[in-house]
C-alpha positions as CSV (number, residue, x, y, z in Angstrom):
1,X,-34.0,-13.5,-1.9
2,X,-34.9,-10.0,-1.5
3,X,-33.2,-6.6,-2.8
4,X,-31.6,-6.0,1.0
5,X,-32.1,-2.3,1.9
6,X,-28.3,-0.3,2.3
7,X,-29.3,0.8,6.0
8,X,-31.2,-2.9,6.6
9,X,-27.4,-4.1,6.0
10,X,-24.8,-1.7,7.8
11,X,-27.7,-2.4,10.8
12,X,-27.2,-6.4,10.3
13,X,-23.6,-6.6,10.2
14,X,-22.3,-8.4,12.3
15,X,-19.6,-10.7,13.6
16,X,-20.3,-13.3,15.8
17,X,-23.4,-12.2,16.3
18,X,-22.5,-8.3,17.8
19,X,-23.5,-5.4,15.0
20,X,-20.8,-3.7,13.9
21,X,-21.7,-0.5,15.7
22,X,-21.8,-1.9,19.1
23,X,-18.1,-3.4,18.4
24,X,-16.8,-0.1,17.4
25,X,-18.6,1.6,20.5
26,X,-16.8,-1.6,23.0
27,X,-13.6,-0.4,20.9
28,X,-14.2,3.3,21.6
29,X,-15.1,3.0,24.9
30,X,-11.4,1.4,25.6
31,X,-9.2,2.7,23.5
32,X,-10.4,6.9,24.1
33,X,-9.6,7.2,27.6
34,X,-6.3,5.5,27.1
35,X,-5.4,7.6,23.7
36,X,-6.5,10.9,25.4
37,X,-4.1,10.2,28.3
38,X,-1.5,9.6,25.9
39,X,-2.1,12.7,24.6
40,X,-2.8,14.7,27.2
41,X,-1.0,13.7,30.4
42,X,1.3,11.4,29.6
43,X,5.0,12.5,28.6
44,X,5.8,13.7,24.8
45,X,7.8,10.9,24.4
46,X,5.0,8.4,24.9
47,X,2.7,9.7,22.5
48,X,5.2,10.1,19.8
49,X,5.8,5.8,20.5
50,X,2.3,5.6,19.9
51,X,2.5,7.3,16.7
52,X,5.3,5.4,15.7
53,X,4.1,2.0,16.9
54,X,1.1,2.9,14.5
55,X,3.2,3.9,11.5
56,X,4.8,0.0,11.9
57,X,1.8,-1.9,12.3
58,X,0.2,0.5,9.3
59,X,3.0,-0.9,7.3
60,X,3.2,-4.5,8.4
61,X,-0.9,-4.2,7.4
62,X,0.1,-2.4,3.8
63,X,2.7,-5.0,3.1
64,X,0.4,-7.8,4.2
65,X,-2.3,-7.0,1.3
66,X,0.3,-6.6,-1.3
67,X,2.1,-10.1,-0.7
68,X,-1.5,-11.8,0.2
69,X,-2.6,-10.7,-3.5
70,X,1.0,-11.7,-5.1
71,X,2.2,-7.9,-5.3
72,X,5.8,-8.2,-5.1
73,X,7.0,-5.3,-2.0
74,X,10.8,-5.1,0.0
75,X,8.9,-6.0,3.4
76,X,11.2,-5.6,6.2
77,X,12.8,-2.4,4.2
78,X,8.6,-0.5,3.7
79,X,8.0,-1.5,7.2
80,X,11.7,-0.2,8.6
81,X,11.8,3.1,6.6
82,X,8.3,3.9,7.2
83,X,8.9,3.7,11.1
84,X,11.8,5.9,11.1
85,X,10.6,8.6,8.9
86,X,7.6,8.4,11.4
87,X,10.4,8.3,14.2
88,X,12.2,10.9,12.7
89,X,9.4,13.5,13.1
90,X,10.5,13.1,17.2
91,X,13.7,13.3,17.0
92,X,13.8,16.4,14.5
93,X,12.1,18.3,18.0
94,X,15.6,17.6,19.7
95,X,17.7,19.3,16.5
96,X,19.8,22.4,16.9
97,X,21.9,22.9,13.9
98,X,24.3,26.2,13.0
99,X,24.6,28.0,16.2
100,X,27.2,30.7,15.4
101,X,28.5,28.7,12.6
102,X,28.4,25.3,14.8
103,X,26.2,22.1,15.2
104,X,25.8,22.5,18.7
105,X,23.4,19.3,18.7
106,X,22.5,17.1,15.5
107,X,19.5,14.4,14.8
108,X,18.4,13.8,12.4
109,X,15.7,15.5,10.3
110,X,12.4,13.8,8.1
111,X,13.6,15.0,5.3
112,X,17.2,13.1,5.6
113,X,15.8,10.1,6.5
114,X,13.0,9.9,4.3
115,X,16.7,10.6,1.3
116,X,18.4,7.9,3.0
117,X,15.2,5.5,3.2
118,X,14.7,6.3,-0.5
119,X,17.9,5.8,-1.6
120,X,18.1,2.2,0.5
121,X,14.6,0.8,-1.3
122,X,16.4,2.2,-4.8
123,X,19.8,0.2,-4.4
124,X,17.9,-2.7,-2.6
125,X,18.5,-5.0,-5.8
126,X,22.7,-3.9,-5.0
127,X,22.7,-5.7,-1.8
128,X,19.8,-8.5,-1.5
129,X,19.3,-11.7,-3.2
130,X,15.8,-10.3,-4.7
131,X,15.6,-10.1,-8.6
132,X,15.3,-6.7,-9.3
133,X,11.8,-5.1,-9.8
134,X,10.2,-1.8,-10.8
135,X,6.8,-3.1,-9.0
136,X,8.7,-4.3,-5.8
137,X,10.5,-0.6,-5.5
138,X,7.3,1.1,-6.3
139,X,5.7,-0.8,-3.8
140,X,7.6,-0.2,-0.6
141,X,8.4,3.2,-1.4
142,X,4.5,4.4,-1.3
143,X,4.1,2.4,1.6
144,X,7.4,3.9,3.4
145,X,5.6,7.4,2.3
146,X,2.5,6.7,2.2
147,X,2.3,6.0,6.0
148,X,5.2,6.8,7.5
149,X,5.8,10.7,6.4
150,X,2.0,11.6,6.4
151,X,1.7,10.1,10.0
152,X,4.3,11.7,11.4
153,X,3.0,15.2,11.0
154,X,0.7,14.6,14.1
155,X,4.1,14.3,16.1
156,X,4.8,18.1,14.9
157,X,1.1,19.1,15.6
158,X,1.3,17.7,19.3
159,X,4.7,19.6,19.8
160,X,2.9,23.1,19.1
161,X,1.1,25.5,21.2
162,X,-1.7,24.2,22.3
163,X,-0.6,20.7,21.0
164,X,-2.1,17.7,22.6
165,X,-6.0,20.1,22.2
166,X,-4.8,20.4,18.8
167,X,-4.7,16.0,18.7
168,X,-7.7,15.9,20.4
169,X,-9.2,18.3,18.1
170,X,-7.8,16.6,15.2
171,X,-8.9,13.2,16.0
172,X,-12.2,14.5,17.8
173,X,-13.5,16.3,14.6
174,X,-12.3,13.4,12.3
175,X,-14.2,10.7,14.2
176,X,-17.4,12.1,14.9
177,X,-17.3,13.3,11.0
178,X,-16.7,9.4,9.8
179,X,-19.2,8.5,12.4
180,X,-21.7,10.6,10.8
181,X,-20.8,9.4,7.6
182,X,-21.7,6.2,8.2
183,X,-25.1,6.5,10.2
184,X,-26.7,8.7,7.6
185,X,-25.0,6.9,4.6
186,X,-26.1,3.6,6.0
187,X,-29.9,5.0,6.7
188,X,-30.6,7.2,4.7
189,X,-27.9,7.1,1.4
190,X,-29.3,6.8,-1.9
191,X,-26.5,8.5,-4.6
192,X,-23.3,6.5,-4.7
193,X,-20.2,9.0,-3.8
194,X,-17.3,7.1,-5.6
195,X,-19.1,3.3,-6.6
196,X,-16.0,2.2,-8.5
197,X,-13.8,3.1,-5.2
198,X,-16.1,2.3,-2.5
199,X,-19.7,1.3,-3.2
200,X,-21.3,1.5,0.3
201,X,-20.2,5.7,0.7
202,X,-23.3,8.1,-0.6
203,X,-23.1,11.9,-1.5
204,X,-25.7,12.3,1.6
205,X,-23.1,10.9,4.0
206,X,-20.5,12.5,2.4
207,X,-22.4,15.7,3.3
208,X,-22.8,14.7,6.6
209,X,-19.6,14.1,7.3
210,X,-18.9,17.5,6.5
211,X,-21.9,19.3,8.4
212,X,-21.0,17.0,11.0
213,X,-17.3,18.1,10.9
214,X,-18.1,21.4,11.2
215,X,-20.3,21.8,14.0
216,X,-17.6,19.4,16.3
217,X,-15.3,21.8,15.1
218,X,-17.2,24.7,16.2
219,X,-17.7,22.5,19.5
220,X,-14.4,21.4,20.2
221,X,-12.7,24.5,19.3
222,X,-15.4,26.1,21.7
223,X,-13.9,24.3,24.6
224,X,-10.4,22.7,23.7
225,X,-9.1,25.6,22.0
226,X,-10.9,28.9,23.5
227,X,-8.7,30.9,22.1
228,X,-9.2,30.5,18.6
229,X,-11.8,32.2,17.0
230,X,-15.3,30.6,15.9
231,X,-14.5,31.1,12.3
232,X,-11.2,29.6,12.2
233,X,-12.7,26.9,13.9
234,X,-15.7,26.0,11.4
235,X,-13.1,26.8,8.7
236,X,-10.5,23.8,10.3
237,X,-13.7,22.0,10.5
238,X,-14.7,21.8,7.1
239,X,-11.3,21.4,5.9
240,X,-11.0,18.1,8.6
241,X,-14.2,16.8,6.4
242,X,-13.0,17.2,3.4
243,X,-9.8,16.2,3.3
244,X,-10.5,13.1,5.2
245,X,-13.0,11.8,3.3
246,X,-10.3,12.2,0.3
247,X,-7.8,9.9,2.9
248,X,-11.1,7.9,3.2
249,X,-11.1,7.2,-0.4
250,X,-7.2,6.8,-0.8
251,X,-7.5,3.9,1.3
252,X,-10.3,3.0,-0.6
253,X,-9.1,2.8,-3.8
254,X,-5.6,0.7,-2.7
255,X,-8.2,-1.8,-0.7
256,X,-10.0,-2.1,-4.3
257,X,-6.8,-2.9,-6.4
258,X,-5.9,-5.3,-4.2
259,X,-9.3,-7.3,-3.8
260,X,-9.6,-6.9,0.1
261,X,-11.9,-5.6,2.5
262,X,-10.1,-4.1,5.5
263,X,-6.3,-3.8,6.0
264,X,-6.2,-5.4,9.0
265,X,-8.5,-7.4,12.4
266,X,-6.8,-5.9,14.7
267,X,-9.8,-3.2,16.1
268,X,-13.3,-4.7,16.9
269,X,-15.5,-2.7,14.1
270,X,-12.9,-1.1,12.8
271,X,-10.9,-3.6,10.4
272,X,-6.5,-2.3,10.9
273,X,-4.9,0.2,12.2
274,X,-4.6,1.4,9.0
275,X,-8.5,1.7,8.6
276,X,-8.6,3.2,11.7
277,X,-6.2,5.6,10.5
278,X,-6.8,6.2,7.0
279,X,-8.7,9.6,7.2
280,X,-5.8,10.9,10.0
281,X,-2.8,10.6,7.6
282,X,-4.7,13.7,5.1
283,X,-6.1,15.2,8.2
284,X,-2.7,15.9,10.2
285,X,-0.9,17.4,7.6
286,X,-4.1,19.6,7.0
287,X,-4.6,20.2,10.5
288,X,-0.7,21.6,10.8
289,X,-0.6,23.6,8.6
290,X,-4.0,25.1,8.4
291,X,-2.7,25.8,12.8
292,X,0.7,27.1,10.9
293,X,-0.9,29.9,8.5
294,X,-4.5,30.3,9.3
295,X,-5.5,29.2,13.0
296,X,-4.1,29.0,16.4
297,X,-0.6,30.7,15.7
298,X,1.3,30.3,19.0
């Protein structure tokens, strides 16, 4: 057989018969409508259950490949923490602490929960049956973190000015810059990006991605966000492309250790949520604070 061509194969992909691209436009054409609404027009609190309900099923996916390939991980506990620091990101909206010397109202904070999570997965060997393990607490705190404090910072970009165009803008940029990607990678890639990490991604749709990212950013800014200036805009661009091609390649490289493909089935095209999602958990906490310091200040 024949040296297949790299854009010959992203084209022939398929899964019972459907190319992967149609599958992920079928998924698209669902799931956007219903996540803009969410975002949008639906009440705070239903958009910060879909982030969380995300963070959980991220998890459940994390901890799935390490047991599948014999990595020893504290499920229930990586899966529990991680959805409450997520959680936790909500409920730190609702905190008022030290009026005139006085906790008027008190929940709590990321930052307590992601102490008490930690020091739960540390003393886990105190209070289970499990044989103790430097892997197994290694394990379930990156996944705890990993997910569940990077995710929740698009709970605290959706609670700003401007919030929900800020998630649209986020997610908008993100997309359409991994969509990019992967057309001109798959047609017209010829230098490997990272071939230990992920063989199929080229410097030319690494580029892309980035061009890409910067004109939707210019776009999207244009119209979500009118009142942010063109520069700022290209500039949060850039950064969106950049950064989540390094989330990209994060997820890459864990996928690699572990000898698996995609995290999860549960998006037509897309593999898990955590695929789906990979490039989002570096591109929220970008996207906040680049909104915080240099962009957008309510």
């Amino acid at each position: 057989m024949g040296k297949v061509d790299v854009a010959d194969r992203a084209v022939r992909e398929s899964a019972g018969g459907v190319p992967v691209m149609w599958r992920r436009a079928a998924s698209a054409a669902v799931l956007v409508p219903v996540f803009v609404w969410l975002t949008v027009g639906a009440p705070s609190w239903m958009f910060q259950a879909l982030v969380a309900g995300a963070s959980l099923l991220a998890c459940m996916e994390m901890t799935r490949m390490l047991e599948r390939t014999g990595r020893v991980v504290h499920a229930r506990l990586a899966i529990g923490v991680g959805g409450a620091i997520t959680a936790s990101f909500a409920t730190s909206l609702n905190a008022i602490v030290g009026v005139d010397g006085r906790t008027v109202r008190w929940m709590p904070t990321p930052e307590l929960v992601l102490v008490l999570g930690v020091g739960l997965i540390l003393s886990a060997p105190l209070w289970t049956a499990t044989r103790p393990s430097v892997e197994a607490t290694a394990n379930t705190l990156f996944t705890a973190v990993y997910v569940g404090w990077l995710l929740g910072y698009a709970i605290w970009l959706q609670h700003r000015a401007d919030g929900p165009m800020l998630v649209i803008f986020l997610v908008g940029v993100t997309w359409i810059g991994e969509t990019a990607a992967y057309l001109v990678g798959s047609s017209m890639g010829r230098h490997p990006l990272a071939p230990v990490l992920s063989p199929k991604k080229t410097l030319e749709g690494a580029a892309a991605q980035v061009v890409a990212s910067v004109a939707a950013g210019l776009g999207l800014g244009a119209w979500l966000l009118p009142g942010c200036s063109l520069v700022g805009a290209a500039g949060a661009g850039a950064l969106l492309g950049v950064v989540g091609q390094v989330g990209d390649l994060a997820e890459s490289a864990i996928k690699r250790s572990l000898g698996t493909k995609d995290a999860g089935e549960l998006i037509p095209g897309h593999g898990g949520m955590l695929d789906r999602i990979d490039g989002l958990l570096f591109n929220a906490p970008a996207l906040y604070f680049y909104s915080l310091y240099a962009w957008c200040r309510p």
